[in-house]
BALO-326293 format. One record per residue (C-alpha): x, y, z. Coordinates in steps of 0.25 Angstrom, whole numbers, plus 5000, padded with zeros to 4 digits. Layout:
N
XYZ ...
//
This chain:
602
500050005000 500650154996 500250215008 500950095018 502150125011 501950265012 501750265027 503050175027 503650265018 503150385027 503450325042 504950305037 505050435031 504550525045 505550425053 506550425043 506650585043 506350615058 506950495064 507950395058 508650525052 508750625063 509350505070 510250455058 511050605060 511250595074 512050465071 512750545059 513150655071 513950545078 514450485067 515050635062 515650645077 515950505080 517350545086 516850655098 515650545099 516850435103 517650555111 516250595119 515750465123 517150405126 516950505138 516550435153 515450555152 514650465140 515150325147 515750295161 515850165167 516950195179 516650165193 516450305192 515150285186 514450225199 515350285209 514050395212 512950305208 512450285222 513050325235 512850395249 512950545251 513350585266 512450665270 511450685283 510750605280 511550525269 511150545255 511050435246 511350475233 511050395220 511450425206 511550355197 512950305191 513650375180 514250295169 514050415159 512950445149 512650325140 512750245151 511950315161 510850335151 510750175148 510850145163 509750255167 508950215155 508950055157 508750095173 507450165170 507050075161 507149925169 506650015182 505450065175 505349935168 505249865182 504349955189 503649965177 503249805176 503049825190 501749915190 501349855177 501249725181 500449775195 499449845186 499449755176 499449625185 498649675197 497349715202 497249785215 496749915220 497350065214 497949995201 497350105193 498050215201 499250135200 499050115185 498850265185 499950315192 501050225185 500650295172 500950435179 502150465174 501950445161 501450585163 502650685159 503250805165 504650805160 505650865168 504550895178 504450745184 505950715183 506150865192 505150805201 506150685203 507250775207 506550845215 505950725224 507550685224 508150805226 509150765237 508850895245 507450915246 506850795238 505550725241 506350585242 507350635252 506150715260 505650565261 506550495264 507250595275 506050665279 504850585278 505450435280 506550475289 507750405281 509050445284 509550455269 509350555257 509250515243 510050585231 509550535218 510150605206 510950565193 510550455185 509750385196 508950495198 508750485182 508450355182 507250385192 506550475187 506550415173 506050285180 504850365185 504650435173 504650305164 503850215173 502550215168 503350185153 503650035158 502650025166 501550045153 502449965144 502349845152 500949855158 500649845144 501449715141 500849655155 499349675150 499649615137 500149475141 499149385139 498449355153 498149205149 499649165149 499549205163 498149145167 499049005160 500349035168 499249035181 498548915179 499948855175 500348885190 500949025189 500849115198 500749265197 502349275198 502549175188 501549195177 502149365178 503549305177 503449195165 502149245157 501849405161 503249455161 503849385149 502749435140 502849565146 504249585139 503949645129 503149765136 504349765148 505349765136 504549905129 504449955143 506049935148 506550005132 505550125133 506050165147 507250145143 507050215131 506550335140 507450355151 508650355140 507950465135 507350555146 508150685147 507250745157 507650665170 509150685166 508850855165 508250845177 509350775184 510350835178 511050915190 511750785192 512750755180 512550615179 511150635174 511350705164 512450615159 511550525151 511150515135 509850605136 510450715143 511650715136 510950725122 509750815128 511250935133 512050895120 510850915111 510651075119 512051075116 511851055099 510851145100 511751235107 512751215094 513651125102 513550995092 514150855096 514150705091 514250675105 512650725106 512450655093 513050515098 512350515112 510950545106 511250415096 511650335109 510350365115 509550315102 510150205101 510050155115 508450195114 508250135101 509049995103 508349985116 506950005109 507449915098 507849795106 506549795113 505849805102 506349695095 506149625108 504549645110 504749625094 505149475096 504349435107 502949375105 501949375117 500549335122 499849465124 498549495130 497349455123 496449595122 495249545129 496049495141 496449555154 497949535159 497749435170 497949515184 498149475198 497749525212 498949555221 499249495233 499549565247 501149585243 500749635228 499649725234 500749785242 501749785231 500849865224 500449965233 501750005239 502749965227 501849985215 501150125220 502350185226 503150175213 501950225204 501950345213 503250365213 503350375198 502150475197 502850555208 503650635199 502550685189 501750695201 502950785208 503050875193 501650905195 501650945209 502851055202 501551125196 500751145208 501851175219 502351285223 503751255222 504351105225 505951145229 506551125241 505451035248 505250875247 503850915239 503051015232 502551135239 501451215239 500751145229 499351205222 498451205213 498651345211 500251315207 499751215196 498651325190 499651455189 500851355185 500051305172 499351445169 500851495171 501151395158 499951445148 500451595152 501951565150 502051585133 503251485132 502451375141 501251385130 502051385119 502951245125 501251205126 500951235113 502251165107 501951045114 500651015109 501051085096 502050985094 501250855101 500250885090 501050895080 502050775082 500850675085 500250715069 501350685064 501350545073 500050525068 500350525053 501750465055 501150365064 500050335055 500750305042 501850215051 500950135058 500250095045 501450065038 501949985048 500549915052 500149875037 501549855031 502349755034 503949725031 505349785036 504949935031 503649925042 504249855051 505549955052 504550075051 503850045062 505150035070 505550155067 504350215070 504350165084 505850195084 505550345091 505250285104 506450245107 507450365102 507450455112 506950615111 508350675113 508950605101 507550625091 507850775096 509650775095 509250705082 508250805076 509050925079 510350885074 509850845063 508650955059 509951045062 510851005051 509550975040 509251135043 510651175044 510951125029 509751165024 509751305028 510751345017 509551295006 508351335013 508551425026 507051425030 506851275029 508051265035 507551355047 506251265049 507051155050 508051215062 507851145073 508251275081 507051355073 505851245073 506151135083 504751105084 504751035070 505850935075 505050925089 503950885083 504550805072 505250735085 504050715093 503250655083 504350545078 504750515095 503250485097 502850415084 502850275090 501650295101 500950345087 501350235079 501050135089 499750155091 499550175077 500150055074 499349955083 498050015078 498449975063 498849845069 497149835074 496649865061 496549755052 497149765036 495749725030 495149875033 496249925026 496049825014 494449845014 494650015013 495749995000 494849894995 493749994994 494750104986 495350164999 496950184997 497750165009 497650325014 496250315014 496350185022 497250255031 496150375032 494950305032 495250175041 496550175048 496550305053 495150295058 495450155066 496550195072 496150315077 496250285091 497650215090 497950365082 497550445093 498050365103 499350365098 499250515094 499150555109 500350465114 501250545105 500650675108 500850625123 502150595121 502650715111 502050815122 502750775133 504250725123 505450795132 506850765124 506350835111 505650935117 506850985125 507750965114 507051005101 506051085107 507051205114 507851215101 507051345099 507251405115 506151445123 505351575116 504051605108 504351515098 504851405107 504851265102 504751215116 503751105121 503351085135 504250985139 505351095134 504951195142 504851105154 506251065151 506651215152 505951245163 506451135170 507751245172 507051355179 507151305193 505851265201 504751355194 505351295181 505051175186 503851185190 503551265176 504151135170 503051045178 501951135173 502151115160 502150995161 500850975168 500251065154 501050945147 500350865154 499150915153 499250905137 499650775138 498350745146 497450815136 497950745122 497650605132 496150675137 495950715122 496450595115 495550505124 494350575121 494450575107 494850415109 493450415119 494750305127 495750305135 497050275130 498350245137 499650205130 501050135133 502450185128 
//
């Protein structure tokens, strides 16, 4: 059919141009430097495997009382970023199974609250939850020293700082990521196979360990990469910690500075080279995996059935009320923490917010709608959201059908590559686009000077933001769109061209119209997700400065912001509560268009 191959022909073309090129130069850059690369990352700064690197990782301060003081070891930035990375991911991946299995497995009273509050951070405030973190370990005036010196009467001080207190917040951030990705996998798995495993004499303990948990793999598998895939990413954790110098020795810190630094005219391979080692670590972990879910073939749960659940006994009940509740809590503590900044007065020298208001909250946000910069960084947002998720509409639409109605290497490839985006990280899509948008302009401002100018990253950045958006959030659209082609049987397609309908009008007339919902659907978790994106908005999206014309987003400002001291802050946390808030009413909207309620798994 013309028009599969054209949608093949089309989905190659958009992630040829905006993806697979970007990233080609960037390798280009180290090549044309490959002797500073080798003289930079010879340097124990990039790796450092001495006894010097966990000479400070943990140890005892002598102070009254005595401070224990964990940080984390230092064995230089690639290596820090692998072991902060594979950290978050096999803690969240535990914890994770942990509360899956519980509300997946169990019926006891208050699961629903535990269900809702384990998906509380998926709710961003960047920089604001991760400034809540310090805040509750600040070794001075934190709320964790408060409780254990003030209210629990322990004779001990905790200082948690570097890459341990890194790895923390990430875990709390990413949480609910594993913990979606494996409920998922639990409530697939067949229940029969462990009704047969029962009455083969199994008990609970068993039939989880032989039956549950091995076909579970694959879901634990996606859960483990995408955390992974995250934590190596996240810049915001490392910004907020970065008063300690170990923190900012890892691969997203270093490329988010170098990168201010190119813009700043200062150009290095070196930047080039530690963006191209934080795609490949990304993209060969999402490859392995997905080879791996790719080869395995498992019993999953028949629609009509209900995964097979047990009652807890007096231990389990226990468990769940003070290991599983506590841990949920503790996770929603820091977004709960970053709101509290919107309605208190001041949160500085004292264990907990103060003077906390209504009021605070009311002139806070009315103070953002007055402020001109704030409303343009609101505007840009859902300028850009909109935007960004047309373009992942149209894109997504002609990939998914290529890759659902086509067959052969050419599908199977495109519909790789167009999953691909998940797993590069934001800071190298951004290094990547700017680099290479810089040189395109640069040598065709001799031949035509205004196209040239439209073209500048530093004059229009908002055509590379949204360009970047749309291709980093195109798997969620695709997806969706994907397994609702793979619901709709050929025949209806055959019937329409049989009656004169060409393939277009099909598309029109009957795809379109079934998979509306699946459209929509995946429509909003891009728009969720392009709303709330940190590493391209703080990279591309301040190219232009702060001014009338400012290209910022929200997340942008809230990252400048961040600087000014405790109003800053607190300005930071506001607008991320109108972030919030947007994110809220795409969902309100999009479910009542749907007329259902729909939720959705990274």
């Amino acid at each position: 059919m013309s028009f599969i191959k054209w949608s093949t022909g089309f989905g190659y073309a958009f992630l040829g141009l905006f993806l697979v090129l970007p990233l080609a130069f960037i390798f280009w850059q180290v090549l044309a430097g490959i002797g500073e690369v080798y003289a930079s990352i010879s340097d124990p700064f990039y790796i450092n495997l001495s006894p010097e690197a966990f000479r400070n990782a943990v140890y005892v301060r002598p102070t009254d009382p005595p401070t224990l003081v964990i940080r984390g070891p230092d064995m230089g930035v690639i290596l820090n970023s692998l072991w902060t990375a594979l950290l978050v991911a096999t803690l969240d991946t535990a914890l994770g199974f942990v509360l899956a299995y519980v509300l997946a497995k169990y019926v006891f009273p208050g699961r629903t609250l535990l269900g809702l509050l384990a998906t509380i951070p998926l709710i961003v405030m960047p920089f604001a939850t991760a400034y809540v973190v310090r805040k509750i370990l600040d070794p001075r005036w934190g709320t964790l020293n408060w409780l254990l010196t003030e209210v629990l009467g322990v004779p001990l001080r905790v200082e948690i700082s570097g890459l341990a207190a890194v790895v923390l917040v990430q875990t709390l951030m990413f949480l609910p990521i594993a913990y979606l990705n494996i409920y998922a996998a639990l409530t697939k798995v067949d229940p029969t196979l462990e009704e047969v495993a029962n009455n083969l004499g199994a008990d609970e303990r068993r039939a989880v360990r032989d039956v549950v948990l091995p076909l579970s793999l694959p879901g634990i598998a996606a859960a483990f990469v995408l955390v992974f895939i995250f934590a190596i990413d996240d810049v915001a954790a490392p910004i907020i910690f970065q008063d300690d110098p170990v923190a900012r020795k890892l691969l997203s810190y270093q490329v988010y500075s170098k990168f201010l630094d190119q813009v700043r005219g200062q150009i290095s391979p070196t930047a080039a080279f530690l963006a191209l080692i934080l795609l490949s670590i990304s993209v060969v972990a999402f490859l392995a995996v997905r080879k791996y879910v790719g080869l395995r073939q498992y019993a999953m749960l028949i629609r009509q059935l209900r995964p097979k659940s047990y009652a807890p006994g007096p231990l389990g009940k226990a468990a769940i009320y003070l290991l599983a509740f506590p841990l949920v809590i503790i996770a929603a503590a820091p977004l709960l923490g970053a709101l509290s900044l919107v309605f208190a007065d001041r949160w500085t020298t004292s264990p907990l917010p103060e003077g906390v208001s209504v009021a605070n909250a009311v002139e806070r946000v009315a103070g953002v709608f007055q402020n001109l910069l704030f409303v343009k960084g609101i505007l840009n947002t859902v300028y850009y959201g909109v935007a960004a998720t047309l373009i992942m509409i149209a894109v997504g639409i002609a990939i998914a059908i290529a890759a659902a109605r086509s067959k052969g290497p050419a599908a199977d490839a495109l519909d790789a590559l167009a999953t691909m985006p998940i797993a590069i990280p934001g800071l190298v899509i951004a290094y990547a686009y700017f680099l290479t948008s810089l040189e395109f302009s640069s040598a065709l401002r001799p031949l035509d000077p205004q196209l040239a100018s439209l073209l500048d990253p530093l004059t229009h950045p908002e055509i590379y933001l949204i360009i970047g958006y749309s291709v980093r959030k195109l798997p969620f659209v695709v997806r969706s769109i994907y397994a609702g082609m793979q619901q709709i049987h050929k025949s209806m397609e055959e019937v329409a061209m049989n009656l004169g309908q060409g393939y277009f009008g099909v598309v029109r007339k009957i795809l379109v119209p079934l998979l509306k919902t699946n459209i929509l659907s995946g429509a909003l978790i891009g728009f969720v997700y392009v709303t709330s994106e940190v590493s391209l908005s703080i990279t591309l999206g301040v190219l232009k400065g702060v001014g009338q014309d400012t290209a910022m987003p929200i997340t942008a400002f809230m990252r400048e912001r961040f600087g000014s001291g405790l109003y800053g802050v607190q300005d930071a946390a506001t607008l991320g509560l109108v972030l919030v808030l947007i994110q809220v009413a795409a969902i309100a909207l999009t479910t009542r268009v749907l007329k259902t309620r729909y939720g959705f798994v990274l």
